[in-house]
C-alpha positions as CSV (number, residue, x, y, z in Angstrom):
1,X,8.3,-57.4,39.8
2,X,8.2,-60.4,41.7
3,X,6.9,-63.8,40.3
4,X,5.8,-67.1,41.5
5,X,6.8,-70.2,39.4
6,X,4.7,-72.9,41.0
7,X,6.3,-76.0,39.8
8,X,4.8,-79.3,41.0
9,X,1.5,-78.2,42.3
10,X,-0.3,-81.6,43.8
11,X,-3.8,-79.7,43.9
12,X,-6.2,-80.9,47.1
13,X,-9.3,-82.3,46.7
14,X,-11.2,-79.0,47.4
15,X,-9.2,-77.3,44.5
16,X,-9.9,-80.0,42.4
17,X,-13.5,-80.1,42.5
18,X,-13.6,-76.2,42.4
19,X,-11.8,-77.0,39.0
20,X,-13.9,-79.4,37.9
21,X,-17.3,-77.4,38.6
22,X,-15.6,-74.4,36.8
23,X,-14.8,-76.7,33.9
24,X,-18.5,-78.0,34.2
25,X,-20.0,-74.2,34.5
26,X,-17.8,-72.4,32.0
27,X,-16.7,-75.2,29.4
28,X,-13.2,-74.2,30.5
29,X,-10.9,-73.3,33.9
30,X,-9.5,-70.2,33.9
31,X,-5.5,-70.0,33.9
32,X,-6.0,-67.4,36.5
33,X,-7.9,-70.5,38.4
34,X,-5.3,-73.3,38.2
35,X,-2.6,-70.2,39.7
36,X,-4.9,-69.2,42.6
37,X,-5.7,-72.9,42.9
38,X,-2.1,-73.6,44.0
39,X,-3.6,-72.8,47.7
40,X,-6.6,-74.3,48.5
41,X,-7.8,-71.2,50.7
42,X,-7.3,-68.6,48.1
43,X,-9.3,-70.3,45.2
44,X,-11.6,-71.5,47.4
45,X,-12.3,-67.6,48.9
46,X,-12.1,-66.2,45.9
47,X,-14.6,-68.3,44.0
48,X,-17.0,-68.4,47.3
49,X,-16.8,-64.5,47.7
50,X,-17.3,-64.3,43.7
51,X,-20.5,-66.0,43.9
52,X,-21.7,-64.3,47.0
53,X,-21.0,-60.6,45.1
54,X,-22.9,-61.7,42.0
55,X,-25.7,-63.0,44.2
56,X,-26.3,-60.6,47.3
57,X,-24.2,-57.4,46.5
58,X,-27.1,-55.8,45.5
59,X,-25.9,-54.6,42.0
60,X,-27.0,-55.7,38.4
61,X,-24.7,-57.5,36.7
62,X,-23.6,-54.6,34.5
63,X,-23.2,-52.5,37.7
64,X,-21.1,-55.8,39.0
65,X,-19.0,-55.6,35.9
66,X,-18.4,-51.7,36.9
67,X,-16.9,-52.7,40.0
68,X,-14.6,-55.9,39.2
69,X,-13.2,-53.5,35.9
70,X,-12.7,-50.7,37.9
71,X,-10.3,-52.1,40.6
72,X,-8.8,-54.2,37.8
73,X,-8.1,-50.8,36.0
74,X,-6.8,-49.4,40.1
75,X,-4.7,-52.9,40.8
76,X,-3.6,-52.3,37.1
77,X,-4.1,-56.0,36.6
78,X,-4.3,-56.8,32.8
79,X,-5.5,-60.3,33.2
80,X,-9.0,-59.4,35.0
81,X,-9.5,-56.5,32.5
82,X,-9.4,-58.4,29.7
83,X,-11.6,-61.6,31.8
84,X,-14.1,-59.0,32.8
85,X,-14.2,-56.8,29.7
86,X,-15.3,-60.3,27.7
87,X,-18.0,-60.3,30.6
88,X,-19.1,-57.2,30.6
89,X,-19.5,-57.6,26.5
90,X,-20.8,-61.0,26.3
91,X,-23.0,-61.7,29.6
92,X,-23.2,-58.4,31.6
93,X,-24.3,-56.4,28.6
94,X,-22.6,-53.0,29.9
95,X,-22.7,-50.5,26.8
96,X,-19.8,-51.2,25.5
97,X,-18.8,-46.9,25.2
98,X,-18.8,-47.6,29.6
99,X,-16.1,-50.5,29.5
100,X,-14.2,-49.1,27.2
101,X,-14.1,-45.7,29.4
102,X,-13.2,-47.8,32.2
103,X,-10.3,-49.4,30.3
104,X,-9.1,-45.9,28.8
105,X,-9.3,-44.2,32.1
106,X,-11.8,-41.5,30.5
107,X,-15.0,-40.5,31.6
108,X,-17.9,-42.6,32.0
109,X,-21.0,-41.4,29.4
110,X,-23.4,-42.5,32.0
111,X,-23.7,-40.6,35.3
112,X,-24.8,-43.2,37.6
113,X,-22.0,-45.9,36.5
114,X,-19.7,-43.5,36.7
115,X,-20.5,-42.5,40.2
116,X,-19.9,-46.1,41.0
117,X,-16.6,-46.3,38.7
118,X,-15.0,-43.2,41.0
119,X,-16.2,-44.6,44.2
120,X,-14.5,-48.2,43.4
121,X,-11.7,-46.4,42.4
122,X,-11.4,-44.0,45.4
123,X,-11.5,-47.1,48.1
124,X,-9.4,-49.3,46.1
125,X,-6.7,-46.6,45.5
126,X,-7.1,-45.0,49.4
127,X,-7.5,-49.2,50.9
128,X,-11.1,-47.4,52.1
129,X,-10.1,-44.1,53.4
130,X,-11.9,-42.2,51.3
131,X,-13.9,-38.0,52.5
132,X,-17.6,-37.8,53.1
133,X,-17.8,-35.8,50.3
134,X,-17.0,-38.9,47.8
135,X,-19.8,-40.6,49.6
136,X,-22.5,-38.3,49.4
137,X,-21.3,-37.6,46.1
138,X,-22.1,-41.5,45.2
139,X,-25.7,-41.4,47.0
140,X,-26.9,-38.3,45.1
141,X,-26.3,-40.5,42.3
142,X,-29.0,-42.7,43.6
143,X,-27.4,-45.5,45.6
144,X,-27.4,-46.4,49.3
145,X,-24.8,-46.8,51.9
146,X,-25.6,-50.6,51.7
147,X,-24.3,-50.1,48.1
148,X,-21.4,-48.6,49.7
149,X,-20.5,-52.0,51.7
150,X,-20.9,-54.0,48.8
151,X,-18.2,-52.2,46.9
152,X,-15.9,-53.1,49.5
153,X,-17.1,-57.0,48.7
154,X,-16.1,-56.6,45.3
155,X,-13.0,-54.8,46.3
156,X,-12.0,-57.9,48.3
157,X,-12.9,-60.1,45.4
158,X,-11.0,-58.6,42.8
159,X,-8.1,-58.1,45.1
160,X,-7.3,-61.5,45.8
161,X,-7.5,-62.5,41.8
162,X,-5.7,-59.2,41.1
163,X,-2.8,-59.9,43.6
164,X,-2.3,-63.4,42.8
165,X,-2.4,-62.8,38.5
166,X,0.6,-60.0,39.6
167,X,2.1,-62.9,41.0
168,X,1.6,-65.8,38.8
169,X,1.1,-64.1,35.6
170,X,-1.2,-66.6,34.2
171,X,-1.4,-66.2,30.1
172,X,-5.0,-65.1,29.2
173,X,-7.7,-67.2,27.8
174,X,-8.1,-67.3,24.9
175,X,-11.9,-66.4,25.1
176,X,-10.7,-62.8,26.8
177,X,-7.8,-62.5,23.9
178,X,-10.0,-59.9,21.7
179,X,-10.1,-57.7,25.1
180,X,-6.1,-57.6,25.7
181,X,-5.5,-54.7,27.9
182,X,-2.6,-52.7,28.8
183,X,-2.8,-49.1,31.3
């Protein structure tokens, strides 16, 4: 697999404060950050988009945490299963038999996150070609077709931080180390 090494980054002032408000919000940046923020545009649309699916996507945050781990588990990208795992533990509260389902590839005990675990899967793994069937299939299970759209935001989200961590391979935080993850 292809890897970037990234040697001599001189970050722009954009990345830089993006850093520095990350440090400020989290008590720490991210490894995955200080890769993506080797290019100004990426970090900056990935942590705009981030904030924009937390705030208007419509989901709760355990439903967000649904989403982000299941195209982690369809990109296969370790880093953001382990980063959102921790979440989904420590702030998201998502029962903690749903993540782990998630992570194993099993079913979901919970009917209406796994609707939305299969859905995210289906449009991450078919790039948004997925039947009528799978849709209707996810709206008996009580969401919308607005619900529908902001899968796709969170697609796009955790396809730009799963693409770049294939890339960079960033080492993972510390804080995520108890949720190391391997498909």
């Amino acid at each position: 697999m292809a890897k970037l090494k990234l040697e001599n980054l001189n970050n722009s002032q954009l990345t830089n404060e993006i850093l520095e408000n990350t440090q400020k919000g989290l008590g720490f940046v991210p490894k995955m950050y200080v890769s993506m923020g080797g290019n100004t545009a990426l970090l900056d649309a990935y942590t705009y988009s981030y904030k924009s699916f937390r705030a208007n996507s419509g989901f709760t945050p355990a439903e967000q945490e649904v989403v982000f781990l299941s195209v982690a588990y369809e990109n296969n990208c370790e880093y953001c299963m382990a980063a959102h795992s921790f979440i989904a533990d420590k702030m998201s509260k998502v029962p903690t038999e749903v993540t782990n389902a998630i992570r194993e590839g099993k079913q979901i005990p919970d009917v209406k996150f796994a609707a939305l675990s299969k859905l995210t899967r289906s449009l991450t793994a078919t790039r948004g070609n997925v039947s009528q069937a799978e849709i209707d299939d996810f709206l008996a299970a009580g969401y919308s077709e607005i619900h529908v759209l902001g899968i796709i935001a969170g697609i796009a989200v955790k396809t730009m931080s799963n693409y770049s961590n294939h890339l960079t391979n960033p080492t993972l935080d510390g804080a995520f180390s108890e949720r190391v993850w391997q498909k």
